[in-house]
N, C-alpha and C positions, 0 to 999 in steps of 0.2 A: 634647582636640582643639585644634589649632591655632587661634590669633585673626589670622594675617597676613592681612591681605584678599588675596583672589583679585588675583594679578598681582602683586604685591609680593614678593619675595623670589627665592629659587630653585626652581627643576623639583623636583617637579611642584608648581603650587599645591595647596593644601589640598581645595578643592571640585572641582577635578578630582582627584585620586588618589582622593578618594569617589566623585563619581559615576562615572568611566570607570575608572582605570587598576588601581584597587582589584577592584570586579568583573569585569574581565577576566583578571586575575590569578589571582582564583580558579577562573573557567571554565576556564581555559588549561590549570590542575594538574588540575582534574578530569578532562576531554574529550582533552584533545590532547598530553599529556604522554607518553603510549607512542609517537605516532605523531614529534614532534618529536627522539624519542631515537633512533628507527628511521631519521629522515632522517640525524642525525649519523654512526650506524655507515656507511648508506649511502656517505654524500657521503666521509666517509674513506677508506674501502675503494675510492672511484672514485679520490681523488688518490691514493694511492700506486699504483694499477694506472697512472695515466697519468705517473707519476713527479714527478708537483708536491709533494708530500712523499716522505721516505725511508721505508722498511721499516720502520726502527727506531722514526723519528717515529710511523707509523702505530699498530706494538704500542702507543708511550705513550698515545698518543690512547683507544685501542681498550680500553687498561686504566683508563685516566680515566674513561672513562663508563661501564664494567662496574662500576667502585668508585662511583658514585651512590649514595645512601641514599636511597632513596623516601620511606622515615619521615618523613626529613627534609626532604625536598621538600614532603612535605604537611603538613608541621607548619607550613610559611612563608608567615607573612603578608604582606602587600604593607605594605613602610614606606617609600615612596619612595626608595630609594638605587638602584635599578634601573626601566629603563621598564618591564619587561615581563617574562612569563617565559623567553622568549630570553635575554636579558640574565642573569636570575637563574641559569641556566644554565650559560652562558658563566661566570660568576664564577666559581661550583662546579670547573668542567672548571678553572680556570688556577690557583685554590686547589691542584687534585690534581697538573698538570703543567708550571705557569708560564704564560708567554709562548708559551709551544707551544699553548695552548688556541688561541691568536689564530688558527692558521696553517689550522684547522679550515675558516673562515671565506672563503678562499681561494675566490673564483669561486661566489660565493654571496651571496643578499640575504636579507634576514628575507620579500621582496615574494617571491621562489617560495616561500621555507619555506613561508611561511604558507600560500597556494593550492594547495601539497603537501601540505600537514596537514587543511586543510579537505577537500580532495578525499577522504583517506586515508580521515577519518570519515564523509563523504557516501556513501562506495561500502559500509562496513561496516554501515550506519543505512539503502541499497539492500537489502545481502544482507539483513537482517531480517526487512525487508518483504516481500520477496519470499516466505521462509519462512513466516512468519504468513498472506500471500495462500493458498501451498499449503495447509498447516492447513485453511484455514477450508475450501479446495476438495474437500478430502480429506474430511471431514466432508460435506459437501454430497451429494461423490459418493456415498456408501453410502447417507445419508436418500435418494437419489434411487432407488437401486435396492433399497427395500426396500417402496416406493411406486409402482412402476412403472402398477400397477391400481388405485391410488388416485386413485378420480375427485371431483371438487372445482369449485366453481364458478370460472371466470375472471371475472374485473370491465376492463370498460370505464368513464373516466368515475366510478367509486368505485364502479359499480350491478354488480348482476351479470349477467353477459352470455351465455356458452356454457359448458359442460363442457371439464375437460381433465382433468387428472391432475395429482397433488402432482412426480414424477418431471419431470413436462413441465414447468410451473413453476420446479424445482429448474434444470433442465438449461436454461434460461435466466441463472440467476444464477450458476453453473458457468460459462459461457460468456463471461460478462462479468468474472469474474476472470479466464478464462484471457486474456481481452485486458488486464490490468489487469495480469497476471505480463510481460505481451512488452511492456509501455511500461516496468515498470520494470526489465527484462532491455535495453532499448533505451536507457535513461536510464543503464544502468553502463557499457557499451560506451563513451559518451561523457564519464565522471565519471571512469573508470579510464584516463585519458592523465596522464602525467608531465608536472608543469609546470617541474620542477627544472632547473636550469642557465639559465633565462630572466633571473633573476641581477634584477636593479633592473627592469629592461625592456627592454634591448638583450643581452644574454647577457654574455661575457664575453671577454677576447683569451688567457686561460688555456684550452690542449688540452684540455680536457673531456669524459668521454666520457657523452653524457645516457641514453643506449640502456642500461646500466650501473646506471646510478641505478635508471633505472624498472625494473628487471629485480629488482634487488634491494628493492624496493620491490612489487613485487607488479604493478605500470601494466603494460598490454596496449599500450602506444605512447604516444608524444612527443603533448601539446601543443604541436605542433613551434614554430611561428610566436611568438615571444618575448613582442613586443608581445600579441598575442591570448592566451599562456598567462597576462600579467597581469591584463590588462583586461577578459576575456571574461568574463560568468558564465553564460551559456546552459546550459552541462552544469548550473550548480544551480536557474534558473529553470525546464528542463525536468523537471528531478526534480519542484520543486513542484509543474508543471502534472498532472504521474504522478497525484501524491498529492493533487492535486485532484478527477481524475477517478475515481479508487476510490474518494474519500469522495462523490463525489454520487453512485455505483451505491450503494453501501453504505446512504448516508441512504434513499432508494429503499423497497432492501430490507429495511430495519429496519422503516420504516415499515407496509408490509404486518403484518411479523409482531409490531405493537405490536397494529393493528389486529385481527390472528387472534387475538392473549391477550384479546381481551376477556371480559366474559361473555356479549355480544349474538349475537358471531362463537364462538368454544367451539371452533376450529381446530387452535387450539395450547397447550400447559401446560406449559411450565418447571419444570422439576425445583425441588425445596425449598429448594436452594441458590441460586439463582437471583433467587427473588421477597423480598418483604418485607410486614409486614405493617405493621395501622397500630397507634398510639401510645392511639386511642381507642375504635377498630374494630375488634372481634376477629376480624369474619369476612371482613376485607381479603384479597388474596392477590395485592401488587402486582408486578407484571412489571417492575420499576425497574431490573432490570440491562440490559434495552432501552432504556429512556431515556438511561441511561448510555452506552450503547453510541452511542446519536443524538448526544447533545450532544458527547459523543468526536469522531466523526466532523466534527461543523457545525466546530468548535474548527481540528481540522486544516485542513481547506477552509479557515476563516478564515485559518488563519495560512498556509496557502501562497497567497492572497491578497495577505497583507501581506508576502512576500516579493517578490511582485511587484511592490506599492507601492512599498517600498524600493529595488529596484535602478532603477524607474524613472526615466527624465530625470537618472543623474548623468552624470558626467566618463566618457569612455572613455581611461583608466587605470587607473593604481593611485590605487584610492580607499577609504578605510575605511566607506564606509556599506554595502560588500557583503562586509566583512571580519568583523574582532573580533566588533563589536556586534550584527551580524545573526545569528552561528551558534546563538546560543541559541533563537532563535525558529526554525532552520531544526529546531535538535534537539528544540523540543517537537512541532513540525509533524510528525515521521517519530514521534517518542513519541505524539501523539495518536491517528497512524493504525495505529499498531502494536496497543495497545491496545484499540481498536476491533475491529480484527481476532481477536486471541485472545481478546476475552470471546464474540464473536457465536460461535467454534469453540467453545469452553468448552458456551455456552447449550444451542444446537442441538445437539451430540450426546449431550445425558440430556433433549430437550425430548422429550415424547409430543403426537403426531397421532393426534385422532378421529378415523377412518376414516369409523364410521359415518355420524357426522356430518357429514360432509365427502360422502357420499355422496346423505342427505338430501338438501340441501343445492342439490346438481349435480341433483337431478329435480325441483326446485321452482322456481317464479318461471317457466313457459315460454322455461328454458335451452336446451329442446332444441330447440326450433321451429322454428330456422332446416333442422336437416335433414330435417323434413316436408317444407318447401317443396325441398330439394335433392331429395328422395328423388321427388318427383312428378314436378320435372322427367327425373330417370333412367328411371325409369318410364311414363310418358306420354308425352315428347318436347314438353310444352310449354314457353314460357318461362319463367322464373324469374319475372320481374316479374307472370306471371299467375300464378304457383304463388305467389306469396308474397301477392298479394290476397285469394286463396284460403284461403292460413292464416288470413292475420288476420283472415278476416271470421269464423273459428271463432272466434278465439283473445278477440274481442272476445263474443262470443255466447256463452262459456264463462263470462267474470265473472270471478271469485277462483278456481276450482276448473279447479287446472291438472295435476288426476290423469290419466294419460296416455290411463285408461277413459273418463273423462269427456270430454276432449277429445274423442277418437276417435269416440264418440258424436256427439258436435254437429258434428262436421268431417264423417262420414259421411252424416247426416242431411242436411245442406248440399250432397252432391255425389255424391245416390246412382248419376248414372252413370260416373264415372271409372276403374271398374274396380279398384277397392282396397278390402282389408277389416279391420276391425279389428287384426288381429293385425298386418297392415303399417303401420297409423298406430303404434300401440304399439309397435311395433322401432324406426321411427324416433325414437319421443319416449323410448327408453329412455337416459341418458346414457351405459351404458358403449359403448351400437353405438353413439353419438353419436362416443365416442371413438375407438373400436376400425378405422372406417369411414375416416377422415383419416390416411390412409399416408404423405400427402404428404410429400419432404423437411419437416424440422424443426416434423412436426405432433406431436401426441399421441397417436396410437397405441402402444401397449406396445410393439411391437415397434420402431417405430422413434425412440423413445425409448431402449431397450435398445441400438440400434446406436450413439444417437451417445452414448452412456455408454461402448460400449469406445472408441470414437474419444477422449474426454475423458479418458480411462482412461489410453491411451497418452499423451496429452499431457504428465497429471500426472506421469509418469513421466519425461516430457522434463525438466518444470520444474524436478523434486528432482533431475534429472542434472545441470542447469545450475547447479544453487545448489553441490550438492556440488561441482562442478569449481571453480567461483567459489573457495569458502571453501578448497579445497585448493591453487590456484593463492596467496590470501595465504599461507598458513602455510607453504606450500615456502618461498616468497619471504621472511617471516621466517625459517625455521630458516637460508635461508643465507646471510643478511642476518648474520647472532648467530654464526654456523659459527666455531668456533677459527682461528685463523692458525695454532696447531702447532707 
């Protein structure tokens, strides 16, 4: 290692090529090297269609970077003789074709490459997610309808509150990915504009054709506005915020079903693959791939957090604190929640649900009690508010014993003239007519649980057309990006 003190000598100092220009260099070959090569075929293939280079030029060009050695790229370490890997790039290309590399450069800044690159891998690190959200919804959707009659306690408050079903439950967190799929289908729409041709920040006085670029490039339209295609980052604060709101559903729903593994709750069991055991305890059997899953999830939130720390309060231009140094934190953010997502898919589709247990369960604790009081009101025409003093003066008089006979008995005993008889307390306090009884839109009834599962059904179907089109839309756009000249 060098001894020159920081400031002394020539570019780059010592302690910055460590700590900045070195690690970026090597992010750059990792993450954004296919997309930076993709911009150059691009932007070539734009000047000679708009005649700023010849034909001829163009082939050289077009045969310079098809002659790259990737090997060799990735064999290179950052020695200072180049800022960046632009730069290093740019060598390679005038090594293979001279001074003609220069002309590449023609009505272009490294300030769009870069927000063209960035975008490029932001939209690709979008489609993932979105795929892994489907995954995990796809799994959901079958657990859902393989439980439709699977009745379960709901908790209010951590306690437990009414009957529903495992399906009705499911087709809640189904629901909140499918909103989780249309913010990050809403967030590509906005990531997938071209910022190319905005050039330093005023564009350029070269005929440019930007419509061209983006086309070839895969962009659905212009960040038209120059200045803004620099300076903006909203398309990648909005991503964050995406990836912020699927990791707090997510945390959410993990949490329950850390909760269900227990062995107090006995709801849920993770396949063998799943759990672990302990080191001293033979007869552990820990659910640690949901913790995994948790901390996954908190980790992402965190860091699309700190991307929003980041681009806070700077400069509205070109600035490096929402550039280089920030992408790696944007790529573990979409790596944490990707992750998240394909283990919860992984878990839950080899996890097993006690039925029985889960049906116990839903007939204990006076879960059902509320629709004794509903059912008297149907039946008598009193109020609620009287029908519900009415229960509880049984429900209190019962004690601990909240078997639906036994109630029925002391609620009877309590009101022998209301006109009702055992077998009608007992239907109301049973949990599946508990269930069965609440048709309402987006209650738990089987049947209408069953409807909005095709409704969800069809959506899923929406969301893998929209990924597929997504992912077919880049790859057209590479093959004719790459397409022979002939």
């Amino acid at each position: 290692m060098s001894h020159i003190p920081d400031g002394c000598g020539g570019f780059p100092a010592p302690i910055y090529a460590e700590t900045v220009l070195g690690p970026n260099f090597e992010y750059a070959k990792k993450h954004f090297l296919d997309a930076l090569l993709e911009i150059h075929y691009a932007h070539t293939r734009m000047l000679a269609a708009q005649g700023i280079v010849t034909a001829s030029e163009e082939r050289l060009l077009l045969k310079a970077l098809d002659g790259l050695d990737r090997e060799e790229i990735a064999r290179a370490r950052y020695d200072g003789s180049c800022e960046d890997l632009f730069f290093f790039i740019e060598g390679l290309l005038r090594r293979a074709c001279g001074d003609l590399a220069g002309k590449m450069h023609t009505a272009r800044s490294r300030n769009d490459i870069d927000i063209t690159l960035f975008r490029m891998a932001q939209r690709g690190q979008l489609l993932e997610l979105a795929s892994a959200i489907a995954e995990l919804r796809a799994v959901l959707l079958d657990l859902a309808a393989r439980n439709l009659e699977t009745v379960m306690p709901a908790h209010t408050h951590t306690q437990p509150a009414q009957p529903t079903t495992l399906a009705h439950y499911l087709c809640a967190a189904i629901e909140f990915l499918g909103r989780d799929s249309a913010r990050i289908q809403a967030a590509f729409v906005r990531v997938n504009l071209c910022p190319l041709g905005a050039c330093a920040i005023t564009t350029t006085g070269f005929p440019i054709d930007r419509r061209m670029t983006a086309r070839l490039l895969g962009f659905e339209g212009l960040a038209e506005n120059s200045y803004g295609a620099i300076a903006s980052i909203d398309h990648l604060t909005e991503s964050a915020a995406s990836v912020a709101v699927a990791m707090v559903n997510l945390g959410k729903f993990v949490q329950d079903l850390l909760l269900w593994s227990t062995r107090e709750f006995g709801f849920l069991r993770l396949s063998d693959g799943f759990v672990q055991s302990s080191s001293i305890m033979p007869q552990k059997r820990n659910p640690v791939s949901l913790e995994h899953a948790r901390i996954l999830a908190s980790r992402a939130l965190g860091e699309a957090q700190a991307v929003f720390l980041c681009a806070h309060n700077t400069p509205f231009g070109d600035i490096n604190d929402s550039e280089d140094t920030l992408q790696p934190l944007v790529l573990s953010m979409f790596d944490g929640a990707l992750r998240t997502l394909r283990l919860l898919a992984g878990l839950l589709a080899t996890a097993e649900v006690d039925r029985d247990h889960l049906a116990r369960r839903a007939a204990s604790d006076f879960l059902t009690i509320t629709e004794l009081a509903d059912s008297l009101v149907r039946h008598t025409g009193m109020s609620f508010r009287e029908a519900h003093a009415l229960v509880a003066r049984a429900v209190e008089a019962s004690g601990a014993d909240y078997r639906p006979a036994a109630i029925a008995a002391v609620f009877l005993s309590q009101n022998p003239s209301l006109g009702v008889d055992q077998a009608f307390v007992e239907r109301a306090l049973d949990p599946r007519s508990f269930v069965r009884i609440r048709q309402v839109t987006g209650g738990p009834a089987p049947d209408v649980v069953a409807e909005a599962l095709s409704r969800a059904g069809a959506e899923q179907r929406e969301i893998e057309e929209w990924i597929r089109s997504k992912q077919e839309l880049l790859d057209a756009a590479r093959r004719e990006n790459r397409a022979s000249l002939g």
